[in-house]
N, C-alpha and C positions, 0 to 999 in steps of 0.2 A: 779273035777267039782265044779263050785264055786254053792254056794244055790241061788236061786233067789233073794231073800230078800239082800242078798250082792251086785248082779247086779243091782236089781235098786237104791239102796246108791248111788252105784258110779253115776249110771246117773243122780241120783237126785244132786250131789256133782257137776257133770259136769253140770249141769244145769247152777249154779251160775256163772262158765264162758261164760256164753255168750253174745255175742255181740249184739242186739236187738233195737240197739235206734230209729229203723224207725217205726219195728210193736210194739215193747215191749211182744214179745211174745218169752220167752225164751225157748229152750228143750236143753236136754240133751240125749246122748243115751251111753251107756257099750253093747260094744260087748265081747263073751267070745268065747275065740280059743278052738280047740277041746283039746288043752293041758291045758288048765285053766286058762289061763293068761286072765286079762279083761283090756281091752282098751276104753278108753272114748272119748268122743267129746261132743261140742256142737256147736249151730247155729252161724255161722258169718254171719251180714247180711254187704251189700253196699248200698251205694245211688243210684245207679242204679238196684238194686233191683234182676235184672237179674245174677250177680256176686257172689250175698247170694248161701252160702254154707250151707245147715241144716248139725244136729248135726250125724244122723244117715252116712252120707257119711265122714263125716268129720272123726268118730272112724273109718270106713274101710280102708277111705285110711289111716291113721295112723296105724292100723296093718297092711295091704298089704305094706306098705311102708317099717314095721319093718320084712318082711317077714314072715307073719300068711298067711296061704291058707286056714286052714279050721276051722269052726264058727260051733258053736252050738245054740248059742241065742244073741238075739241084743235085749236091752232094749232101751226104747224108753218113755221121759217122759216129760210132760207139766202139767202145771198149768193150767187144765179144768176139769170139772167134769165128762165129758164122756172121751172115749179113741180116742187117737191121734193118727191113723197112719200115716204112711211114705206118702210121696206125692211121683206121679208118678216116679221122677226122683229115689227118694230114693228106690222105689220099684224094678225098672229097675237094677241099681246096687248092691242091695242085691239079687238078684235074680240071676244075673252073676256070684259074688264071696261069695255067701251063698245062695245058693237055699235050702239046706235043714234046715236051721237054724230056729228057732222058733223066733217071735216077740211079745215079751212081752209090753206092753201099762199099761202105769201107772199115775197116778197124784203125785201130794204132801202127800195124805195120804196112796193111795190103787193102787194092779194091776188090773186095768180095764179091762183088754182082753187078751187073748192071739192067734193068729193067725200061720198057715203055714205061708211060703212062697208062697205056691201053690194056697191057699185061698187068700193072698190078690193081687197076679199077677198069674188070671187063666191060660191067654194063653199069655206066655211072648214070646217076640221076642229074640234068644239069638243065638250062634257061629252056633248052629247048622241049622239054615237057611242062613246061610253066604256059603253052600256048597255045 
């Protein structure tokens, strides 16, 4: 299990690649598999604005891609002084393929928050109303 303080590195590290020239609002996020391995992303935005992929979906599907199923924490970091979380969509798919995973929120110097899953998507929509 990696320390925390290791997990937001890397997403502060993955921060730096990001792509932002429309808002300038760069994040990074380090997801960690339940075997330890941490995976990173960050934000690519587009011109049409709609196509922006943030950084939190970006690490998942880059571990579900590399075949990780199960998540224990996803950090999550911007350059603000209060805590950044996931936006609806971000929340909607960590909630799919890490519902039990902890969301760490961070800035440039400190962890700002730490949340469930279940705290920041109370009543999610997910397979089990598909039946």
């Amino acid at each position: 299990m990696a320390d925390c303080d290791t997990l937001v590195a890397r997403a502060r590290a993955a921060r730096l690649g990001a792509l932002a020239e429309y808002s300038g609002f760069s994040v990074g996020a380090a997801i960690e598999t339940a075997a330890g391995e941490i995976i990173t992303g960050c934000n690519i935005e587009n011109a049409t604005y709609g196509l922006t992929m943030c950084a939190e979906r970006v690490a998942i599907y880059k571990a579900l891609s590399d075949g990780h199923r199960d998540f224990r924490r996803v950090v999550v970091v911007a350059d603000t002084p209060k805590p950044t979380p996931p936006c609806g969509a971000c929340r909607q798919i960590l909630w799919e393929y890490a519902p039990e995973a902890e969301v760490v929120l961070a800035n440039l110097v400190a962890v700002t928050a730490s949340y469930s899953m279940r705290d920041l998507l109370p009543a999610p929509f997910d397979k089990s109303h598909l039946k």
